[in-house]
N, CA, C and O atoms as CSV, one atom per row, in Angstrom:
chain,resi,resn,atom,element,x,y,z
A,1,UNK,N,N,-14.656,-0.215,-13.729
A,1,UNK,CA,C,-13.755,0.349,-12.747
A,1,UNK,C,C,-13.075,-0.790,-11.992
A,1,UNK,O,O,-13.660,-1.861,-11.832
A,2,UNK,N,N,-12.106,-0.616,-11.627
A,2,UNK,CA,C,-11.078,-1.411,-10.761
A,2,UNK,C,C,-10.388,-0.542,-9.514
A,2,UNK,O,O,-9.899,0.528,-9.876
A,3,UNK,N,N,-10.288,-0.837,-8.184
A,3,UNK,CA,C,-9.859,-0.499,-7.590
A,3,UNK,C,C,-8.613,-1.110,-7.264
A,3,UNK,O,O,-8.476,-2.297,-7.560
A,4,UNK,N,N,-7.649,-0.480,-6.685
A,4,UNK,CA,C,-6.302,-1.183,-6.197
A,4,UNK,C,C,-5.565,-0.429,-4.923
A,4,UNK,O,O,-5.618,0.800,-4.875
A,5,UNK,N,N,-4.958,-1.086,-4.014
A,5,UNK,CA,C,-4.469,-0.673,-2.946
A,5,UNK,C,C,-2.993,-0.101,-3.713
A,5,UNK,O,O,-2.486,-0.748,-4.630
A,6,UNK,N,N,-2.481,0.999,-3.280
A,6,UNK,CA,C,-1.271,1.365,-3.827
A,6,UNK,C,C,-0.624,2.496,-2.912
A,6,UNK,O,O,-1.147,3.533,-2.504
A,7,UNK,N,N,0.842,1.935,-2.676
A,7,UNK,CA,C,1.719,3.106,-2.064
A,7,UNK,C,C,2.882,3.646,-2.924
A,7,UNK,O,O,3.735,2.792,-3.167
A,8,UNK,N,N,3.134,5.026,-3.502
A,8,UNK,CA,C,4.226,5.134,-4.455
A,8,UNK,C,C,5.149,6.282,-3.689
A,8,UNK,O,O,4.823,7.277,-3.042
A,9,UNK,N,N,6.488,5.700,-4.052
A,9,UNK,CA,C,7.455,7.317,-3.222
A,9,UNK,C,C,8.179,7.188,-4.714
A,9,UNK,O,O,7.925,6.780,-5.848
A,10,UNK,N,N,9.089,7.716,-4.068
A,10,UNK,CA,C,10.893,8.382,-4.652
A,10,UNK,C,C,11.564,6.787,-5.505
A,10,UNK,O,O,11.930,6.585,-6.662
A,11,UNK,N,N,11.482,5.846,-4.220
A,11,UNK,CA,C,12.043,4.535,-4.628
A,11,UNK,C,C,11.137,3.762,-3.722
A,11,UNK,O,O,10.236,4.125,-2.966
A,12,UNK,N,N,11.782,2.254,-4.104
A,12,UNK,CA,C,11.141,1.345,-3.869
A,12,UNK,C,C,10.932,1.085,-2.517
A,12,UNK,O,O,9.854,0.760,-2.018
A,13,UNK,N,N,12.720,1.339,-1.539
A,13,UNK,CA,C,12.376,1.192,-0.368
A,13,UNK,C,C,11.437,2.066,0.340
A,13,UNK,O,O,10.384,1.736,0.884
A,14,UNK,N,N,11.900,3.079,0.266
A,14,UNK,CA,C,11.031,4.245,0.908
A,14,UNK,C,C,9.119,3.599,0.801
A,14,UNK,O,O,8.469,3.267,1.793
A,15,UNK,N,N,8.678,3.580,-0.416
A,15,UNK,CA,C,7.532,2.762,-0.691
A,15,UNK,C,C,6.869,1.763,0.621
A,15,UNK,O,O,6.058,2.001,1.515
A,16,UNK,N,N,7.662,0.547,0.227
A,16,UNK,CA,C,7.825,-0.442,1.194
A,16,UNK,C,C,8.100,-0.294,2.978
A,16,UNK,O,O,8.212,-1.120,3.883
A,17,UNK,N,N,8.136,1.295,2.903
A,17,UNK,CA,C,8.597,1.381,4.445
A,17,UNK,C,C,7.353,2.058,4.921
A,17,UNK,O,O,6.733,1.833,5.960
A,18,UNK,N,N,7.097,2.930,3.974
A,18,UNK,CA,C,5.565,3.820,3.929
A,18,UNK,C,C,4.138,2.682,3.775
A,18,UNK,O,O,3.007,2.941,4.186
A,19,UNK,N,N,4.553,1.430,3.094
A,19,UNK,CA,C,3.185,0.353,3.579
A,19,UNK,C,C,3.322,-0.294,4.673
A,19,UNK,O,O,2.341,-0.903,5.101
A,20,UNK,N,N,4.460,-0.323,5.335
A,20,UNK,CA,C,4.156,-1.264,6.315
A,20,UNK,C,C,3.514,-1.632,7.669
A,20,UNK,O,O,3.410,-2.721,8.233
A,21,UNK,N,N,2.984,0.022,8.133
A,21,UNK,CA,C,2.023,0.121,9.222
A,21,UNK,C,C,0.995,-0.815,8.566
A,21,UNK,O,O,0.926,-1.960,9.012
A,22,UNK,N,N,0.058,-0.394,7.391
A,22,UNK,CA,C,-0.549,-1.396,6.690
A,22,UNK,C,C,-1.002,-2.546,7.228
A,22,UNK,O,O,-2.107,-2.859,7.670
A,23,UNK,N,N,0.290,-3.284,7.096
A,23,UNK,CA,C,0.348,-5.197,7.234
A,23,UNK,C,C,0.109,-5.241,8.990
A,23,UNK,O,O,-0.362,-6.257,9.502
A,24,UNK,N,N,0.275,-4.710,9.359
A,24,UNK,CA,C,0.135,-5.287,11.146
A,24,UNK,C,C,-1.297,-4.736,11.539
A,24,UNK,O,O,-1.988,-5.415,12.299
A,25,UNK,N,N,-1.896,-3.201,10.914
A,25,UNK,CA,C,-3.597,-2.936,10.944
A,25,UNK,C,C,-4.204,-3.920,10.023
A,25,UNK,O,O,-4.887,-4.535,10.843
A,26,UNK,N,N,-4.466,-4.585,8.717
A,26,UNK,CA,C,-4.914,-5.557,8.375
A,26,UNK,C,C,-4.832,-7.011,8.724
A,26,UNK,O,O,-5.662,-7.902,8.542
A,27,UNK,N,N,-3.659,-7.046,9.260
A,27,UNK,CA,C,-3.295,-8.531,10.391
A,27,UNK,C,C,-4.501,-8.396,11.255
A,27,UNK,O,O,-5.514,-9.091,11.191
A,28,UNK,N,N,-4.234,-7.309,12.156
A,28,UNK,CA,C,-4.846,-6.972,13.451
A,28,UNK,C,C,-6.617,-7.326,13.133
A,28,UNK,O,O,-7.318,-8.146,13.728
A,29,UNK,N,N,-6.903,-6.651,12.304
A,29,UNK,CA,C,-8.339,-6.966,11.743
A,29,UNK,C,C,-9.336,-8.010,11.230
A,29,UNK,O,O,-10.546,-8.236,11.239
A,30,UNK,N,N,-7.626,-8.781,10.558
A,30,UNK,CA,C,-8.194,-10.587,10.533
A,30,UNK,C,C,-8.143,-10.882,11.663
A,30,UNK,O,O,-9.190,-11.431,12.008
A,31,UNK,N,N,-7.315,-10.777,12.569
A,31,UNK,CA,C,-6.766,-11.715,13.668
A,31,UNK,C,C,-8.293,-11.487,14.759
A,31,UNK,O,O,-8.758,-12.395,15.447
A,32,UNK,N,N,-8.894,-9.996,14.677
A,32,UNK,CA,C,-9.539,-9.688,15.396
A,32,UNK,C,C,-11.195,-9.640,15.094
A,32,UNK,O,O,-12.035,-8.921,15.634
A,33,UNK,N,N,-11.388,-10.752,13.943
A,33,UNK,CA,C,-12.580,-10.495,13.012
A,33,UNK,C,C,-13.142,-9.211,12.385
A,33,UNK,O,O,-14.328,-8.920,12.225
A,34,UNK,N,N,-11.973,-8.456,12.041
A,34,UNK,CA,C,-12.534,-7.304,11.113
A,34,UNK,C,C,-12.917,-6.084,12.346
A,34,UNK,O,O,-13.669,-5.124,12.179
A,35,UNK,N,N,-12.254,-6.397,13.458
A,35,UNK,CA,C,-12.644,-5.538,14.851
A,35,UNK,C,C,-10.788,-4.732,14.183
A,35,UNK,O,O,-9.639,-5.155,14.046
A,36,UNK,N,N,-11.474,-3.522,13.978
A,36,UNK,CA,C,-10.213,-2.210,13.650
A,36,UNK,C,C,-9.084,-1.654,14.661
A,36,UNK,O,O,-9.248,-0.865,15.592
A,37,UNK,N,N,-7.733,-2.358,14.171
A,37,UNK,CA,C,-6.670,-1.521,15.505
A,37,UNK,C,C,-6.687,-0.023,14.839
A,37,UNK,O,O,-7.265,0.357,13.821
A,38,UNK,N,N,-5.923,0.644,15.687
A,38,UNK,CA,C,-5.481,2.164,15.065
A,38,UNK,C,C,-4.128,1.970,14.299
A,38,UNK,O,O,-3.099,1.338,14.538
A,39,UNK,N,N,-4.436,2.547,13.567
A,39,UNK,CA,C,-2.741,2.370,12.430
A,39,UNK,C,C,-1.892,3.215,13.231
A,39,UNK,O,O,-1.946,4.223,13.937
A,40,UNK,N,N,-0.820,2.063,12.661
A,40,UNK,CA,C,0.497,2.775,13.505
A,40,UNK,C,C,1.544,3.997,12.473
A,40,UNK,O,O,0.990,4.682,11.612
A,41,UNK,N,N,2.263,4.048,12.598
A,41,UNK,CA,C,3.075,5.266,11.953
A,41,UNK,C,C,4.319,4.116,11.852
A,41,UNK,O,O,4.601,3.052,12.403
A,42,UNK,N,N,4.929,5.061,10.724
A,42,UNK,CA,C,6.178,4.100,10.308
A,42,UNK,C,C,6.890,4.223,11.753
A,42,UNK,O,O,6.793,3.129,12.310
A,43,UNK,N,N,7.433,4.970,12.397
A,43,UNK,CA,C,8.496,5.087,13.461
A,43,UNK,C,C,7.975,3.678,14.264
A,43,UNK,O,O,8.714,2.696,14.343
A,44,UNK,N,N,6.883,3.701,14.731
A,44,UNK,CA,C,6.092,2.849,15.663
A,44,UNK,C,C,6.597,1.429,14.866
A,44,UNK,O,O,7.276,0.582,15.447
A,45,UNK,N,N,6.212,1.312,13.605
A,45,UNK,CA,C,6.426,-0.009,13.065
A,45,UNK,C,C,7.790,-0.281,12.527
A,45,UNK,O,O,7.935,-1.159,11.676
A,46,UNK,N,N,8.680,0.334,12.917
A,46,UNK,CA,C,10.345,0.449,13.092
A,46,UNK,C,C,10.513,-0.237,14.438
A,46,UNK,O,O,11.021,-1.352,14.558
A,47,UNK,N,N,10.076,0.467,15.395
A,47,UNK,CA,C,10.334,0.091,17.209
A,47,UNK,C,C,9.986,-0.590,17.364
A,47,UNK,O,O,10.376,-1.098,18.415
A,48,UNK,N,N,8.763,-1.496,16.477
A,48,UNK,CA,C,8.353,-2.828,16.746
A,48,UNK,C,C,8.317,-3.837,16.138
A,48,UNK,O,O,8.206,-4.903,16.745
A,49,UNK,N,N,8.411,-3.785,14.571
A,49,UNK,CA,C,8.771,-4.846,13.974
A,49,UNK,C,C,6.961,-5.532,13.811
A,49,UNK,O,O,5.901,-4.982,14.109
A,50,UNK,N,N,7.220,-6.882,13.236
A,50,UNK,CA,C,6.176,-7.570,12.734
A,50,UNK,C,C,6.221,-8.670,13.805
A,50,UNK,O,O,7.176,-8.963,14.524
A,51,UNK,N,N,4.946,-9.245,13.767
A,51,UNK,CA,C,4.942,-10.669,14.564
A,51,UNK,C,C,5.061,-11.895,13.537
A,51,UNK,O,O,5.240,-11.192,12.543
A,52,UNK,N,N,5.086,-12.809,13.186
A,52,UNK,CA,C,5.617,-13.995,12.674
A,52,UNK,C,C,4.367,-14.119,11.743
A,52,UNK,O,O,4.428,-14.137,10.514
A,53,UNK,N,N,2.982,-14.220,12.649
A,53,UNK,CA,C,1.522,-14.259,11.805
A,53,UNK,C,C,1.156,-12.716,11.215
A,53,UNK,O,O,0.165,-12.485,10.523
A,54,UNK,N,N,2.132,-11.730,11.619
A,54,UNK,CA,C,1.733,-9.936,10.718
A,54,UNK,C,C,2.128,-10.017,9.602
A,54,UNK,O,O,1.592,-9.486,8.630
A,55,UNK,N,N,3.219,-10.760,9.594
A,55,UNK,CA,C,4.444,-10.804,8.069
A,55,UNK,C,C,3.980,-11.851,7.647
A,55,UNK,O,O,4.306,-11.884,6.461
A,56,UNK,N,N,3.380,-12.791,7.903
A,56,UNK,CA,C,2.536,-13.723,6.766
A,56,UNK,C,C,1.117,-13.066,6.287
A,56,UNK,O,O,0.346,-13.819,5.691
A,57,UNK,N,N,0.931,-12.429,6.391
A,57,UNK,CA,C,-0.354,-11.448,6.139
A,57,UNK,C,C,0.501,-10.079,5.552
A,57,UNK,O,O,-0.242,-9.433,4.814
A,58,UNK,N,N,1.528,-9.616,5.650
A,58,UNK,CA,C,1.975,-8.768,4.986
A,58,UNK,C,C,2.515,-9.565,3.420
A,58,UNK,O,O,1.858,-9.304,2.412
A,59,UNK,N,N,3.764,-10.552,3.308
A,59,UNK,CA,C,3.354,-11.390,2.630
A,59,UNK,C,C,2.572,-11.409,1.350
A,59,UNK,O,O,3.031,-11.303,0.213
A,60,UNK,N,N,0.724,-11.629,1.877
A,60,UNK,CA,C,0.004,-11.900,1.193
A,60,UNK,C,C,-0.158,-10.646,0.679
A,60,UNK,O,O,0.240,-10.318,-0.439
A,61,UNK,N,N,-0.577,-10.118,1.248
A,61,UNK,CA,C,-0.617,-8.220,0.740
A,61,UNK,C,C,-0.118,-7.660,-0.109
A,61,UNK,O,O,-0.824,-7.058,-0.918
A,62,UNK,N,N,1.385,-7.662,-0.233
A,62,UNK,CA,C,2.226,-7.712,-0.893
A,62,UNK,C,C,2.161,-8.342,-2.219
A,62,UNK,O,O,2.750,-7.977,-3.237
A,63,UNK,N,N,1.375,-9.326,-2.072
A,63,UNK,CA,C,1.255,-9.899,-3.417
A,63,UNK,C,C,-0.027,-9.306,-4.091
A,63,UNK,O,O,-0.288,-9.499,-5.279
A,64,UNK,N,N,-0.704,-8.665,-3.354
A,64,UNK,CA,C,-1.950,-8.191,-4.628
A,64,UNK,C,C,-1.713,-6.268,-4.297
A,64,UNK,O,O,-2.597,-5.539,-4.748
A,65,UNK,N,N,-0.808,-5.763,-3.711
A,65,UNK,CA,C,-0.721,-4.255,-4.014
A,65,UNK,C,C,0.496,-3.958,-4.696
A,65,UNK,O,O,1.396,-4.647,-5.176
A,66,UNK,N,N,0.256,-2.677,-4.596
A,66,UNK,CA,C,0.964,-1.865,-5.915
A,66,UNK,C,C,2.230,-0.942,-4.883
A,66,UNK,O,O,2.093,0.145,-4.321
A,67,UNK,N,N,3.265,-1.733,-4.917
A,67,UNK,CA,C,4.423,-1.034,-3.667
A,67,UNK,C,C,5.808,-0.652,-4.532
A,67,UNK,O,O,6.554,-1.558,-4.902
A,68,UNK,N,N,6.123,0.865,-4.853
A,68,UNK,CA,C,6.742,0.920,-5.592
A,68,UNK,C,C,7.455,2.509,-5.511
A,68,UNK,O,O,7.326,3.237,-4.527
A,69,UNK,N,N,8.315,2.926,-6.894
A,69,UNK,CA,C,8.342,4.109,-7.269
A,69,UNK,C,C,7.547,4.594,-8.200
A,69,UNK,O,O,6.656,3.784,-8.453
A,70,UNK,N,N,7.457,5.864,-9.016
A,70,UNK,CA,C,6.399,6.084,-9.664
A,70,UNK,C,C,6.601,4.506,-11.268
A,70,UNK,O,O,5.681,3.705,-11.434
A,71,UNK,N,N,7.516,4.467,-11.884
A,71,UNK,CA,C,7.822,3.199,-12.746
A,71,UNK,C,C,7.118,2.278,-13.133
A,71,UNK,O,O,6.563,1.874,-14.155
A,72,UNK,N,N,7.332,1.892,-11.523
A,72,UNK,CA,C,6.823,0.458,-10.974
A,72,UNK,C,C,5.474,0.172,-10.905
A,72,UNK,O,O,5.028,-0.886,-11.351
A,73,UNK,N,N,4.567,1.280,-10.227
A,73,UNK,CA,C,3.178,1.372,-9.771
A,73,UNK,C,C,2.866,1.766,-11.596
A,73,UNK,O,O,2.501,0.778,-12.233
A,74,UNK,N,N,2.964,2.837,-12.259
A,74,UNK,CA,C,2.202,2.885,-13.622
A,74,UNK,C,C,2.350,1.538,-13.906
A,74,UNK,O,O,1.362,0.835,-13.693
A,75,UNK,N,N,3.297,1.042,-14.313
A,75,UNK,CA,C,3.424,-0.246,-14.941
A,75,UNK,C,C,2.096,-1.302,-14.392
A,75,UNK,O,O,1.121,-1.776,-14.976
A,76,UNK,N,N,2.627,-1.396,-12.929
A,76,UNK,CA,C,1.445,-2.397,-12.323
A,76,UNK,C,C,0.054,-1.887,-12.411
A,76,UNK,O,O,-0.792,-2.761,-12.220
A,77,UNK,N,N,-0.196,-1.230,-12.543
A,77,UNK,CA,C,-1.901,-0.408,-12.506
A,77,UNK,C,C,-1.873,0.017,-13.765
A,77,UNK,O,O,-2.890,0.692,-13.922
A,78,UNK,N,N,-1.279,-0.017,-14.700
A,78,UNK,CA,C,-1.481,-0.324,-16.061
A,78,UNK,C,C,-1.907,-1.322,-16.228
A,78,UNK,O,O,-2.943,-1.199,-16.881
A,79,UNK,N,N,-1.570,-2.909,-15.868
A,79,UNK,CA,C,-1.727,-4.431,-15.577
A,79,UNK,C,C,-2.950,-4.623,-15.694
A,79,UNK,O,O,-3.692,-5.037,-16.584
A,80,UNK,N,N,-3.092,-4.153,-14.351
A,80,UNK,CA,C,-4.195,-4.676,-13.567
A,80,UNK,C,C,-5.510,-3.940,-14.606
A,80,UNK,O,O,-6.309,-4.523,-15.339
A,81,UNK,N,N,-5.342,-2.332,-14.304
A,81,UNK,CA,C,-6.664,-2.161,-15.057
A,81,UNK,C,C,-6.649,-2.804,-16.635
A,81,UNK,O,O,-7.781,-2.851,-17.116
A,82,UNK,N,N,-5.618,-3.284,-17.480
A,82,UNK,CA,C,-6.003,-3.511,-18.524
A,82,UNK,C,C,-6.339,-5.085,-18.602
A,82,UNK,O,O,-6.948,-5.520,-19.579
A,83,UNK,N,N,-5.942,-5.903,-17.587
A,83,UNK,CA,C,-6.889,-7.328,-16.944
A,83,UNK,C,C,-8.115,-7.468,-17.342
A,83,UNK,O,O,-8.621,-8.416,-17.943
A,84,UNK,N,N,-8.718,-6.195,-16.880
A,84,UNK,CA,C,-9.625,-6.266,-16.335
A,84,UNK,C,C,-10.855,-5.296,-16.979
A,84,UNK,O,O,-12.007,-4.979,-16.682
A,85,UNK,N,N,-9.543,-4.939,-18.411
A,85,UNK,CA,C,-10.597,-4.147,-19.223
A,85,UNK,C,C,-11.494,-2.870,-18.586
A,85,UNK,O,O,-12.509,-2.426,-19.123
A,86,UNK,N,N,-10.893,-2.360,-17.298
A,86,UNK,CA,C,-11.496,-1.581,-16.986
A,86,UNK,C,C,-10.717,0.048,-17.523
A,86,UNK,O,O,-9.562,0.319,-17.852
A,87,UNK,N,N,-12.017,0.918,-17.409
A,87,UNK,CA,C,-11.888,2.887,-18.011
A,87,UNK,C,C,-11.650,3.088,-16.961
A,87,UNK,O,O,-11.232,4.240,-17.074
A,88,UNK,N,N,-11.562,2.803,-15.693
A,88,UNK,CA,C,-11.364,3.611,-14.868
A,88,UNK,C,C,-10.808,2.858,-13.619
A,88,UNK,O,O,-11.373,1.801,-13.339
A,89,UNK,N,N,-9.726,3.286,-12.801
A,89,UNK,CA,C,-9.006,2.865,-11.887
A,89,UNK,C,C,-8.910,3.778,-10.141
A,89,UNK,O,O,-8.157,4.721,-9.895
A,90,UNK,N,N,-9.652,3.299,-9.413
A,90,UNK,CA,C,-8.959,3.770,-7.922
A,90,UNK,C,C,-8.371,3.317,-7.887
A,90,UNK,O,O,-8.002,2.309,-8.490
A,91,UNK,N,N,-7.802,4.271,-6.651
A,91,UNK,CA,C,-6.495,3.772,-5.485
A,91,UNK,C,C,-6.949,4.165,-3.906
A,91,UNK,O,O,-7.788,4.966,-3.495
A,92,UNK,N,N,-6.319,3.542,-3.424
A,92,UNK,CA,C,-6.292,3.607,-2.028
A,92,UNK,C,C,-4.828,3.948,-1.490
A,92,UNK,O,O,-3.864,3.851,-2.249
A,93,UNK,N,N,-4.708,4.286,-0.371
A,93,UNK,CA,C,-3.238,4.423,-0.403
A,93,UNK,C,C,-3.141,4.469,1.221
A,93,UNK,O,O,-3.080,5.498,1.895
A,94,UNK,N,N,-3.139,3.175,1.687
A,94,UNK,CA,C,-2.892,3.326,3.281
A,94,UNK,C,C,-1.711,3.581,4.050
A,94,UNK,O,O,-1.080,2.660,4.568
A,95,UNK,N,N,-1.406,4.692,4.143
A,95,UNK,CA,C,-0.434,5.237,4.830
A,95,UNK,C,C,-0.819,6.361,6.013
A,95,UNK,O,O,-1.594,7.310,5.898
A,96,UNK,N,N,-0.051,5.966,7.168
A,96,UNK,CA,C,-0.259,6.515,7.860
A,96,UNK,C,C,0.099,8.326,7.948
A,96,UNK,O,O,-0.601,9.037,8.669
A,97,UNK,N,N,1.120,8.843,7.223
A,97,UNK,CA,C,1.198,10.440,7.457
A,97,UNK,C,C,0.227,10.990,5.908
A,97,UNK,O,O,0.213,10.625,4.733
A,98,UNK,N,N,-0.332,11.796,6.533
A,98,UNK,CA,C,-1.010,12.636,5.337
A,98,UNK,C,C,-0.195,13.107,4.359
A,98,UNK,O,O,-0.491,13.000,3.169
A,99,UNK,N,N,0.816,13.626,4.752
A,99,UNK,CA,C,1.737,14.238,3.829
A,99,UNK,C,C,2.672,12.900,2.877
A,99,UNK,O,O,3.284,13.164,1.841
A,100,UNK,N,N,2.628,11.925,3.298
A,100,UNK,CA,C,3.053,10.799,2.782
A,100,UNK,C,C,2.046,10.490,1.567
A,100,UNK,O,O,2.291,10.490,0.361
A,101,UNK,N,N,1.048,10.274,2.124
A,101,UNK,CA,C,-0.378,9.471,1.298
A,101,UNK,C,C,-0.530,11.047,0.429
A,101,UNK,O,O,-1.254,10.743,-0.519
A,102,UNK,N,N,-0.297,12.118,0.336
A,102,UNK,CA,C,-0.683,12.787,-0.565
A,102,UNK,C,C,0.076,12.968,-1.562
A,102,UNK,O,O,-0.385,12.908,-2.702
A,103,UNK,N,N,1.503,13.246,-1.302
A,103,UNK,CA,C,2.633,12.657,-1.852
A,103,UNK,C,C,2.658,11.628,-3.093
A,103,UNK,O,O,2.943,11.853,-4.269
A,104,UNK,N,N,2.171,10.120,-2.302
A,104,UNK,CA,C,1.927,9.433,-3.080
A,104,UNK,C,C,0.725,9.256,-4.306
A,104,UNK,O,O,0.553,8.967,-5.491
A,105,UNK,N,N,0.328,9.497,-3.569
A,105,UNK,CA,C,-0.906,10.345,-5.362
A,105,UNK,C,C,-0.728,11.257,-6.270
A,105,UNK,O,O,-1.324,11.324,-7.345
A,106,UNK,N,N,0.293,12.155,-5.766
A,106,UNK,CA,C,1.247,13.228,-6.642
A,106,UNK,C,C,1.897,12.134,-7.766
A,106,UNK,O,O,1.609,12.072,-8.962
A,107,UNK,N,N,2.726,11.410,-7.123
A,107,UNK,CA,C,3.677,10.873,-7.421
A,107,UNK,C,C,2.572,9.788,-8.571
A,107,UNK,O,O,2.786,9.477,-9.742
A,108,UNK,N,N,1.706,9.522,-7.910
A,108,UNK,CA,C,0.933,8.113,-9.255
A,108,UNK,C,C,0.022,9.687,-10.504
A,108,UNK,O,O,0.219,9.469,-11.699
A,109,UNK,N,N,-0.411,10.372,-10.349
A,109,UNK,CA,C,-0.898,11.225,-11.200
A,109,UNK,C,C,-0.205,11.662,-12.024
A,109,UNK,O,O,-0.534,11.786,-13.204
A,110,UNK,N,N,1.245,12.079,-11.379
A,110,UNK,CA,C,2.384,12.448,-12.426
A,110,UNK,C,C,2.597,11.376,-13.192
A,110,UNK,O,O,2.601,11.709,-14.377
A,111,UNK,N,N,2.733,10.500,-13.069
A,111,UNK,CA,C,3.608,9.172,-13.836
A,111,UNK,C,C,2.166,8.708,-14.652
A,111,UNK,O,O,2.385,8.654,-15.862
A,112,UNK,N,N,0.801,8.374,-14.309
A,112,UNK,CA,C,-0.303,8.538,-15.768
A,112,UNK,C,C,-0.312,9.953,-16.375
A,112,UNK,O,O,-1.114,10.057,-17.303
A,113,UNK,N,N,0.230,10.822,-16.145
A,113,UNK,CA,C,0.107,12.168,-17.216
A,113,UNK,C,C,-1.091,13.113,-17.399
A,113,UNK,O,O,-1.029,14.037,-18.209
């Protein structure tokens, strides 16, 4: 088994707008030794933007999740689990609206078949 962090919409931006509460609660958690902020909601992380050290930690993030449309994410979690020779693949999907994060599992279930 392999697990992977993954957010999937419609398109790419939308995706990318739906992870980005994400990067400033996992900032917050390094910054704070693993001490948990409350995730914010996209609107919130619109009105506020990133801090200089959130977006270098988003950044990194960015480089090991799966941020996409449905396309993009099969493709990448195709990758990864076949890396890694693994039968079986989680996801995680940190987004702050429920209806978003459920969405996005629609959206990755449809696209493996």
């Amino acid at each position: 088994m392999v697990s992977a962090l993954a957010v999937c919409a419609e398109d790419d931006d939308r995706a990318q707008r739906l992870a980005r509460p994400a990067y400033r609660y996992f900032a917050e958690a390094v910054a704070r030794g693993g001490d948990i902020a409350p995730f914010a909601s996209v609107a919130e992380m619109v009105a506020r933007g990133l801090t200089e050290k959130e977006q270098a930690v988003a950044d990194m993030l960015t480089a090991t999740q799966v941020i996409g449309e449905p396309d993009h994410a099969l493709k990448r979690l195709s990758e990864l689990r076949d890396e890694v020779d693994a039968d079986e693949l989680m996801v995680m999907t940190p987004v702050f609206d429920i209806g978003d994060r459920s969405h996005s599992f629609e959206l990755l279930a449809s696209a493996f078949g």
